[in-house]
N, C-alpha and C positions, 0 to 999 in steps of 0.2 A: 619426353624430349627435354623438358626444365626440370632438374633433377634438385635445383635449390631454390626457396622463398615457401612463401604459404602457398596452401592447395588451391584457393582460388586464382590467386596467380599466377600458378604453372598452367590452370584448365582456361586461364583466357588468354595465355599465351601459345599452347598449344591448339586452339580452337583459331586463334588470328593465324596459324604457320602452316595448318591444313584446311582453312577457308580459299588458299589460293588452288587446293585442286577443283574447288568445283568451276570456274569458269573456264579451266581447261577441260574439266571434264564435259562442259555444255559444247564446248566449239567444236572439241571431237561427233559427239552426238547429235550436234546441227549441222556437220560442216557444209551440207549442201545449202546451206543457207549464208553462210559466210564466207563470201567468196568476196568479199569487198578489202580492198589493200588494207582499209584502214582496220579493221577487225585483226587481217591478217597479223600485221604491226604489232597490237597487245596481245594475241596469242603470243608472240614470239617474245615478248615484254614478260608476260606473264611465267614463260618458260626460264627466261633468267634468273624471277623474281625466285624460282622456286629454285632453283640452284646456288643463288646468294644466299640464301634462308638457309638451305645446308650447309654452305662453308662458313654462316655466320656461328654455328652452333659447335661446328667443329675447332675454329676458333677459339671461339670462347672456354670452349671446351679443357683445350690443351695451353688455355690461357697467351696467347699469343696476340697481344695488345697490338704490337706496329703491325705485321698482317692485318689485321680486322680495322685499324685506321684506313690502313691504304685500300684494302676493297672496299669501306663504306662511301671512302670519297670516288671510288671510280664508281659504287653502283650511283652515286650523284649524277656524274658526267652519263652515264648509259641512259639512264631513267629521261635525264632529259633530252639522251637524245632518241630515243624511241617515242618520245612525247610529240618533238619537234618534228620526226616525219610523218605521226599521226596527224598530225596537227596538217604538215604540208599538204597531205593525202585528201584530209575533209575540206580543205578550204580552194576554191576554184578560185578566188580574184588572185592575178599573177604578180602585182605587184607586193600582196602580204605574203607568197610565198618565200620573195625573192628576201622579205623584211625578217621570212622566219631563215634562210637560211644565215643570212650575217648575225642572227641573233643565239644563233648557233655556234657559230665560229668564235665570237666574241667571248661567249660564257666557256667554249672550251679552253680558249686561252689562258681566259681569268682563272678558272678553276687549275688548273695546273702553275699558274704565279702562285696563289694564295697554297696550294699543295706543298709545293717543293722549295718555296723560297722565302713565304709570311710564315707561315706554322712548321716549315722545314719539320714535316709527316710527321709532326707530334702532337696534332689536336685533332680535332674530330670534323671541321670545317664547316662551322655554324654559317659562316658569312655565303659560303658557297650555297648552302641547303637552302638558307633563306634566301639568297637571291634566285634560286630555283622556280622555289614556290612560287614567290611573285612574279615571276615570269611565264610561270604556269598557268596561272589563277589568271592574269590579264589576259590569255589568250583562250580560255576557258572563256571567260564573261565576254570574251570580242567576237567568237562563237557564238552563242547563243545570242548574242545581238543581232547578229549578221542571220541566223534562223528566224527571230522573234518580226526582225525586218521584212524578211525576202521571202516566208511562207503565207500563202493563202490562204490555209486552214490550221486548225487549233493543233493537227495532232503530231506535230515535231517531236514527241517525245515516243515515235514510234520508229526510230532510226535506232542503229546500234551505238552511231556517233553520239548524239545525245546524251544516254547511259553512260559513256566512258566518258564524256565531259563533265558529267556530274559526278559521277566517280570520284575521279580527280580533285574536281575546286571542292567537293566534299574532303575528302581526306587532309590535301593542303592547308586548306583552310582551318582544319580541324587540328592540326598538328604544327602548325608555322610557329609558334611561341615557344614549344615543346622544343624545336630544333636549334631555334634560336639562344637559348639559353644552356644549349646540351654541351658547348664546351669551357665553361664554367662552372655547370652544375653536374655533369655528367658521375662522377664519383660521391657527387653523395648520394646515400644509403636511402635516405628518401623520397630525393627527386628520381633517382632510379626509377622506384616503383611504381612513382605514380605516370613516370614518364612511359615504363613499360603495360601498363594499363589503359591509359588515355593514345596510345599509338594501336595498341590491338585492338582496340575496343574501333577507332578509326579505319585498320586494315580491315576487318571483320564487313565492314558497311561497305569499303571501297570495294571485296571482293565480290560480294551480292551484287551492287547495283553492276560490276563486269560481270556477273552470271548471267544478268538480265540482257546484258548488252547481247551476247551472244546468241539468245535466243527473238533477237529483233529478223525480221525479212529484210533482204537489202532494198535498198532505193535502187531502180533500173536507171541508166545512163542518162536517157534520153530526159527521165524526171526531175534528177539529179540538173543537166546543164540548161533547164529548162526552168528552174526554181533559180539558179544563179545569173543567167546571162544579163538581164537589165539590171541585178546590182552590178555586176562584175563592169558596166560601161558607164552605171552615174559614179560609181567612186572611183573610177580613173579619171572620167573627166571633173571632177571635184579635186583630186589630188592637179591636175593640170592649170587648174584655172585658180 
């Protein structure tokens, strides 16, 4: 599929661009097990990612720099917004819903000022990617707060939620620097490479722990509202008083 650089760079870019079939390949193969909105959500995340992955190649391909600006800054906008209702889907307290949707709306706004009228669709939109991430990453860690708090027993790490949290502040985390400096650095010849190495090498992890994810059992309802209800009543009444 990378028909130019060294060989071991085409085989870890290629190895990061068909690492995304296997978690689609497990959800298929599990799907009576994944029957929870929130999985549902990154299957259908996961089925973008692989359709951006082709138009990125074809792209680049036919060398078509403004197309390939303007779908990376929309796969920005999608990514986080399939994050966002992941996000709304795992988390029961109503008032951080209502905090993920305005936070929602705001970064869509922004991303479309800093698209069309900062970078007027000639940069790559580092400010957007980075404000992504840390948007990501904070509700990632407010996640797993809100499990490390509100479970009983050790084994939270046996949800599918979990796995795709850790996914995420994995990858994010791993790549936040990387994005941030990609549209100043972006053309040169050696931040390239090592930017297309350290991203794959990061996709590659993110795609596993989402394989894992999908081979998790769902949480029944009853367990699920039953692990949240006494958080979901001291942090309203903490946000009240």
């Amino acid at each position: 599929m990378v028909q130019n650089g060294p060989a071991i760079l085409n085989t870890i870019l290629n190895i990061s661009s068909f690492s995304l079939i296997f978690p689609l390949v497990f959800f298929l193969l599990f799907k009576k097990n994944n029957k929870e909105k929130t999985v549902r959500v990154i299957f259908f995340y996961i089925l973008y990612c692989i359709l951006n992955e082709a138009l990125g190649y074809y792209l680049q391909g036919e060398h078509l720099i403004n197309p390939f600006i303007f779908f990376l800054a929309l796969f920005t906008v999608l990514e986080f917004s399939f994050f966002c209702l992941f996000f709304y889907y795992a988390i029961s307290i109503v008032v951080i819903k209502k905090i993920v949707l305005f936070t929602w709306l705001g970064f869509f706004i922004f991303s479309c000022i800093d698209f069309f009228y900062i970078n007027k669709m000639g940069a790559l939109g580092s400010v957007s990617i980075g404000i992504e991430s840390i948007l990501i990453i904070i509700m990632c860690v407010y996640y797993l707060y809100v499990q490390i708090r509100g479970s009983n027993n050790l084994f939270v790490y046996s949800t599918s939620n979990f796995w795709i949290i850790i996914s995420f502040l994995i990858y994010l985390s791993g790549t936040f620097f990387l994005y941030i400096m990609a549209d100043k650095m972006f053309y040169n010849e050696t931040y390239r490479v090592q930017y297309n190495i350290i991203n794959s090498a990061f996709n590659i992890i993110k795609n596993i722990l989402l394989s894992v994810a999908m081979l998790m059992k769902p949480v029944s309802a009853n367990n699920h509202d039953k692990r949240y209800r006494d958080l979901d009543d001291s942090f309203s009444y903490q946000l009240k008083n």
